[in-house]
C-alpha positions as CSV (number, residue, x, y, z in Angstrom):
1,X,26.4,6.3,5.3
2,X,26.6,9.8,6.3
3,X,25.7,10.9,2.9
4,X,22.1,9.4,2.8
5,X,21.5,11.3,6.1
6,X,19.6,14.0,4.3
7,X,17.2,11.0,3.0
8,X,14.8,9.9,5.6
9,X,14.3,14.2,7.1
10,X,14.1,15.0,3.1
11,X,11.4,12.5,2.9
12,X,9.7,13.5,6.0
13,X,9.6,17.5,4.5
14,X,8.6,16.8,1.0
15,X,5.8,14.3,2.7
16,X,4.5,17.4,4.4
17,X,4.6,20.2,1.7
18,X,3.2,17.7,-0.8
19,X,0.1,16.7,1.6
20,X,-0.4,21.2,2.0
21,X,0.1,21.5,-1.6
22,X,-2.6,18.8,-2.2
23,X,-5.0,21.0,0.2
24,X,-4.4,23.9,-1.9
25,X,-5.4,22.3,-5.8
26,X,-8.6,21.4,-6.4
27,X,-11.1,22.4,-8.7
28,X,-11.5,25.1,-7.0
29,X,-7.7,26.1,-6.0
30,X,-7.2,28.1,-2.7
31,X,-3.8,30.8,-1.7
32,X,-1.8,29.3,0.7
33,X,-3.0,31.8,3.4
34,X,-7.1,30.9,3.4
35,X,-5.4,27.2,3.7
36,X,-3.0,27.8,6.7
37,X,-6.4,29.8,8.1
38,X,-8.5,27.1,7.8
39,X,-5.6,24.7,9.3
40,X,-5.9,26.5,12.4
41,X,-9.6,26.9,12.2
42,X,-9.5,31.2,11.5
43,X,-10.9,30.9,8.3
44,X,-14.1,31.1,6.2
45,X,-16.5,28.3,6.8
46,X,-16.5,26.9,3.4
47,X,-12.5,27.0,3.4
48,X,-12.6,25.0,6.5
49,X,-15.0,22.3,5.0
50,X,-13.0,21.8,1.9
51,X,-9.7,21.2,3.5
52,X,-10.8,19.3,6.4
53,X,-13.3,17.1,5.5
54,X,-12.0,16.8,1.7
55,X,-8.9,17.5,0.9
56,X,-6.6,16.6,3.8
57,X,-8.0,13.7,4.4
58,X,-7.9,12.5,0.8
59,X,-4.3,13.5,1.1
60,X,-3.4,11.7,4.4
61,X,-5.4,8.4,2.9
62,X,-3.6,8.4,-0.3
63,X,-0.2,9.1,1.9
64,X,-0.8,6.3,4.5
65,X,-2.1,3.6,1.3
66,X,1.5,4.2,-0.4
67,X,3.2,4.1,3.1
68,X,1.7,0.6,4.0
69,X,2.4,-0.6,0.3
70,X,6.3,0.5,0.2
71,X,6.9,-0.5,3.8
72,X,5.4,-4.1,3.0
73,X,7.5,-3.9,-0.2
74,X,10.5,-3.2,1.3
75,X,10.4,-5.9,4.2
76,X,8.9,-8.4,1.5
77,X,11.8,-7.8,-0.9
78,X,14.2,-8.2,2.2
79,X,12.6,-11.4,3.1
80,X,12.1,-13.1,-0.3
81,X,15.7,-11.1,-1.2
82,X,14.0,-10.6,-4.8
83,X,13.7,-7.0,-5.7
84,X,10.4,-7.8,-7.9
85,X,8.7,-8.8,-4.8
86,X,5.7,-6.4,-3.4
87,X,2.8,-7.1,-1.1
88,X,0.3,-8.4,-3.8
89,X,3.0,-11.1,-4.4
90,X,1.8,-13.6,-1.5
91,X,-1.8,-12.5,-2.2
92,X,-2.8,-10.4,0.6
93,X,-3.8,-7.4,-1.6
94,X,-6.4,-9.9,-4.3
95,X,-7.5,-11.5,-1.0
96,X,-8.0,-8.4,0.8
97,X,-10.3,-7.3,-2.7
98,X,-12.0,-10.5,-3.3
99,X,-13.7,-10.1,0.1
100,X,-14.4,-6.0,-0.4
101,X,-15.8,-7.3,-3.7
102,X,-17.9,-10.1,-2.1
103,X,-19.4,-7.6,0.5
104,X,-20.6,-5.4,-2.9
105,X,-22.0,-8.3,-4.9
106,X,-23.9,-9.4,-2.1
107,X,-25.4,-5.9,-1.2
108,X,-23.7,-6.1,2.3
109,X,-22.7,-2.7,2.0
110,X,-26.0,-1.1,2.6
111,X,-25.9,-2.6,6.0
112,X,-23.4,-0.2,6.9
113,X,-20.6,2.0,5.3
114,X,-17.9,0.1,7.6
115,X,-19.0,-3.1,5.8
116,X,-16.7,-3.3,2.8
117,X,-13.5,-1.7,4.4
118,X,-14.4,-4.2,7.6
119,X,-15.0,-6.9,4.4
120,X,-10.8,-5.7,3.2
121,X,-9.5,-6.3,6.5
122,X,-11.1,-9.6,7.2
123,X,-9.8,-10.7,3.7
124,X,-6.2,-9.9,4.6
125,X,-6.3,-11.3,8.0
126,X,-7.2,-15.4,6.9
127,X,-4.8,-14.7,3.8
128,X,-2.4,-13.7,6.5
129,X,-3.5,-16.7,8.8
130,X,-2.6,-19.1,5.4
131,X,0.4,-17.6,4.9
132,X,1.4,-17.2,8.6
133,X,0.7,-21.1,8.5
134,X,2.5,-21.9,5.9
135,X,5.5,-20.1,7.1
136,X,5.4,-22.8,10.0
137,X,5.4,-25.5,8.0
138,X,7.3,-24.9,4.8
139,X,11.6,-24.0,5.4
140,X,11.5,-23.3,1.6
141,X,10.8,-19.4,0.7
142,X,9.9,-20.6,-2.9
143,X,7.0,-22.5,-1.7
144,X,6.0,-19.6,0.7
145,X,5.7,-17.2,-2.8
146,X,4.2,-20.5,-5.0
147,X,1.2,-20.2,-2.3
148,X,0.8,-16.8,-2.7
149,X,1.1,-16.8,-6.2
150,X,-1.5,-19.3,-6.1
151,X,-3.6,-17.8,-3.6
152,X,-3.6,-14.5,-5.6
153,X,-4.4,-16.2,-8.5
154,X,-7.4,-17.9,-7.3
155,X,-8.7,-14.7,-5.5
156,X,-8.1,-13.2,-9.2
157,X,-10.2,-15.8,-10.6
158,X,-13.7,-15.3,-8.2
159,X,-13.2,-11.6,-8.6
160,X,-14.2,-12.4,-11.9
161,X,-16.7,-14.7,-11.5
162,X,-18.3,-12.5,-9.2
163,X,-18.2,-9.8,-11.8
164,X,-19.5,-11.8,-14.6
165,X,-22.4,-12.4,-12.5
166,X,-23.0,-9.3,-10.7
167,X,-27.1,-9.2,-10.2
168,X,-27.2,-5.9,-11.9
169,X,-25.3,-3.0,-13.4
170,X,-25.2,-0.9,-10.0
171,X,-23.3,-3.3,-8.2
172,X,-21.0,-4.5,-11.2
173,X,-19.9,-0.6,-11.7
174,X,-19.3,-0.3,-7.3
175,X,-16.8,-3.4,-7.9
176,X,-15.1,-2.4,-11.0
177,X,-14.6,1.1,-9.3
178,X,-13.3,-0.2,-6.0
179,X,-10.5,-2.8,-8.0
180,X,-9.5,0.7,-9.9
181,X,-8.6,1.7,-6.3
182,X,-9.4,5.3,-5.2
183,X,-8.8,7.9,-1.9
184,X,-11.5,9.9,-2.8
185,X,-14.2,11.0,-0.7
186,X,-12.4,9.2,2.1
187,X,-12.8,11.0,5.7
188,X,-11.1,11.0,9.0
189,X,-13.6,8.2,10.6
190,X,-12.3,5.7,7.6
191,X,-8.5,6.5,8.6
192,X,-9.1,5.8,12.1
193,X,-10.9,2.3,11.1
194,X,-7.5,1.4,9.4
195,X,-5.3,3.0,11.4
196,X,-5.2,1.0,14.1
197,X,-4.1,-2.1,12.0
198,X,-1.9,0.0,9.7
199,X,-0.1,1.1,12.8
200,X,0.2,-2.6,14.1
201,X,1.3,-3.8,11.0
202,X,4.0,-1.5,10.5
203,X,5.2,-2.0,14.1
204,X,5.8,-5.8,13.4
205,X,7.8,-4.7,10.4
206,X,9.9,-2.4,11.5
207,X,10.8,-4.7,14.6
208,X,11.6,-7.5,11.7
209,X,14.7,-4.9,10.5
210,X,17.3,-7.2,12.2
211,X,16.5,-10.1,10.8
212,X,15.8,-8.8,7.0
213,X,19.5,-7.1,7.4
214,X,21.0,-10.7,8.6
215,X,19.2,-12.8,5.6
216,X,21.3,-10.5,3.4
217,X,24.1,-12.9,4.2
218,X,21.7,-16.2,2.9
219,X,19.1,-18.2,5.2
220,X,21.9,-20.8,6.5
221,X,24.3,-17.5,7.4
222,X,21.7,-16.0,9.1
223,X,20.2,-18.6,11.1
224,X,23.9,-19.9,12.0
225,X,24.0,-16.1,13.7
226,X,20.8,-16.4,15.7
227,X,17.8,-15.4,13.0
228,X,14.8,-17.5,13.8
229,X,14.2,-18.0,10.2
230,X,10.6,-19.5,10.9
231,X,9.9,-16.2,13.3
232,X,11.4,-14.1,10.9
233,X,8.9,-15.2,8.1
234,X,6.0,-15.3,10.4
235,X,6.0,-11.7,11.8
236,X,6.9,-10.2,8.1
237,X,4.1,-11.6,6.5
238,X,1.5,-10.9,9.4
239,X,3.1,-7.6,9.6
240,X,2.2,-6.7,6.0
241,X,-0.8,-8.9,5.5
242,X,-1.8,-6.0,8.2
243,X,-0.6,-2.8,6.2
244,X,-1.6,-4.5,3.2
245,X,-5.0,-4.7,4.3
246,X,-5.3,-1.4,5.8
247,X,-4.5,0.3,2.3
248,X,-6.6,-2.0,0.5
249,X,-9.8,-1.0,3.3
250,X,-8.8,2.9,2.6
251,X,-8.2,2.8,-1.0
252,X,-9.0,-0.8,-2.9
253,X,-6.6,-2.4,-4.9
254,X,-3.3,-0.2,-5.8
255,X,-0.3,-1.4,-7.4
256,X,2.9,-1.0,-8.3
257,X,4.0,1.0,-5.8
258,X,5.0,-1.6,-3.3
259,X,7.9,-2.4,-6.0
260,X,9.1,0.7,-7.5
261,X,9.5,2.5,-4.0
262,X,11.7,-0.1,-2.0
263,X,13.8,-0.4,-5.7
264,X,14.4,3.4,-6.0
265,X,15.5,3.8,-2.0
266,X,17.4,0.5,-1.6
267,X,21.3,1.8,-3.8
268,X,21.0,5.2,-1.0
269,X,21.2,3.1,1.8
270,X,23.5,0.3,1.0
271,X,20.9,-2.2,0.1
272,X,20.2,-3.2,3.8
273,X,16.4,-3.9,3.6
274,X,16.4,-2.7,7.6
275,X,17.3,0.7,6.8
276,X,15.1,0.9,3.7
277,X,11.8,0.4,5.1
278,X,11.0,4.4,6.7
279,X,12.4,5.8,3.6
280,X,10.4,3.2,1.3
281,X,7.1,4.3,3.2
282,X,8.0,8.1,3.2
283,X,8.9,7.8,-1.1
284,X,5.6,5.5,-1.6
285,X,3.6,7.6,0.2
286,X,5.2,10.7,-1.0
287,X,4.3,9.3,-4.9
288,X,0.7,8.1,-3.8
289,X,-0.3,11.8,-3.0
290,X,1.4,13.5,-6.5
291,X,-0.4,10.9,-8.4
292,X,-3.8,11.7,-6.8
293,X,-3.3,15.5,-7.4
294,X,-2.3,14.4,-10.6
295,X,-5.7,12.7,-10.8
296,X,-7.8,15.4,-9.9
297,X,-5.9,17.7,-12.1
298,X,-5.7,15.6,-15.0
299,X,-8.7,17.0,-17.2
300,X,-11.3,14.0,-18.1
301,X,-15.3,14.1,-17.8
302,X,-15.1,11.4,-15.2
303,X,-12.2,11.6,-13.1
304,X,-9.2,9.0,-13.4
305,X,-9.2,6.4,-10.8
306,X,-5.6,6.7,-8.7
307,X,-4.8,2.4,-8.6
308,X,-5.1,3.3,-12.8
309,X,-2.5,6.4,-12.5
310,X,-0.4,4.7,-10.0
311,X,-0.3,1.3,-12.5
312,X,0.3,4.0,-16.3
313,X,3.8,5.0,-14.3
314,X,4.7,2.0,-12.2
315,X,4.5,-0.5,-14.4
316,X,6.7,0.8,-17.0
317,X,9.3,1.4,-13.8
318,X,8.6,-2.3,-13.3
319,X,9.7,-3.3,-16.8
320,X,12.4,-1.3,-16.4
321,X,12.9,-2.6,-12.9
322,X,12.8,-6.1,-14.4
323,X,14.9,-5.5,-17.6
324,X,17.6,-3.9,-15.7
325,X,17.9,-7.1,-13.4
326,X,18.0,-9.5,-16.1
327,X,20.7,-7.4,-18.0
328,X,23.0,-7.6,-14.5
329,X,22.6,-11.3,-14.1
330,X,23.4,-11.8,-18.0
């Protein structure tokens, strides 16, 4: 559609100024000039340690979390062709969490700070393995979601059993705070640690475009064209069991915005999951980093947590999301 050309470059610039308007607000705000100094490393000391070891790359985290989360939406919903779909559906994110939880209970983080983001990954990787599995076994996509469902549920349910027993206050408040989710006082070294599997995870997806465009036709269709249907499911759901786990090592549990992202893009580009995936990780992305300026603008005496902001305006879209589907179908 020539008329939804403007969406992925308008996505792309509005990613960019949104990221430099998040280096200039703070507590302390900063003109646009000392900023652009400090960029380019001209400016005053303090200006250059406040936007490069603070606020960019809070920014860039909280950019790259909703990236991961719409992508793995979109290619989810495409797969499981159910618009309510998102990446903690098949359990990957409460998996992901349950072991970043278990390495706090257990004091693991004090080993090493790359513990509980190392923890995150791990945790997404044998939920992906399950899954991945169970995709080779299973032809039915209903049973592929039944497992996550369950597997999120379970995950769910030692979260909190591991909080009800937490050995002390300390370590109950460090796993209460990490399942509120949160990009701040993240650094460059932590992006790197998940970029290389956010980057690999996204590659699988985006190669997966094909396939989600064919299943748009219905899984016989598609497979009497050539889709590998048991390929198909395998590389989408080790694809975002990767993202998935990236975001959760840089920013804990976040929700929400692996739904409302793909929903919003998908009626601009004909509802062909393929060519909603870049601009369902530009918009998710896009929202992650005006809800964290939102949450460090938002005045509190402790500041808001950005998985709690993200989940006060997704969820009503959800409802709305849900309501609106029901009221089609009726």
């Amino acid at each position: 559609m020539s008329g939804t050309r403007w969406l992925v470059p308008g996505l792309a610039v509005a990613s960019v100024l949104t990221i430099f308007a998040a280096c200039l607000i703070g507590s302390t705000p900063l003109p646009a000039d000392r900023v652009f100094a400090a960029f380019f490393g001209s400016g005053e000391v303090g200006d250059r340690l406040v936007v490069w070891s603070i606020r960019l790359p809070r920014a860039l985290a909280a950019f790259l979390v909703g990236a991961a989360l719409g992508l793995s939406g979109a290619a989810l919903q495409g797969l499981l062709r159910n618009p309510l779909a998102e990446p903690g559906v098949l359990g990957v994110s409460a998996t992901a969490s349950l072991a970043a939880t278990f390495s706090l209970y257990y004091g693991l983080v004090s080993l090493s700070p790359w513990i509980l983001p190392l923890a995150a990954i791990l945790g997404a990787l044998a939920a992906t393995s399950l899954l991945a599995l169970a995709a080779i076994r299973t032809r039915s996509v209903v049973t592929l979601i039944l497992i996550g469902v369950g597997l999120s549920s379970f995950a769910g349910a030692v979260m909190s059993l591991l909080m009800n027993l937490a050995p002390n206050p300390f370590s109950l408040s460090d796993m209460i705070n990490w399942m509120l989710g949160s990009v701040a006082n993240r650094s460059f070294d932590e992006i790197g640690f998940a970029l290389p599997f956010l980057i690999s995870g996204s590659i699988i997806l985006l190669a997966t475009g094909r396939g989600l465009s064919a299943l748009t036709l219905g899984e016989e269709a598609a497979s009497g064209i050539g889709l590998n249907l048991r390929n198909q499911r395998i590389f989408t759901v080790l694809g975002a069991g990767l993202a998935t786990g990236a975001s959760v090592a840089l920013a804990g549990a976040i929700g929400f915005v692996g739904i409302v992202a793909p929903h919003l893009i998908r009626p601009f580009v004909g509802y062909d999951p393929a060519r909603s995936l870049v601009p369902s990780a530009l918009l998710a992305g896009l929202f992650l980093v005006v809800a964290d300026i939102g949450v460090r603008i938002i005045p509190a005496d402790n500041e808001l947590k950005l998985g709690v902001v993200a989940a006060l305006i997704g969820a009503p879209v959800f409802v709305w999301i849900a309501t609106r589907r029901r009221a089609v179908h009726d």
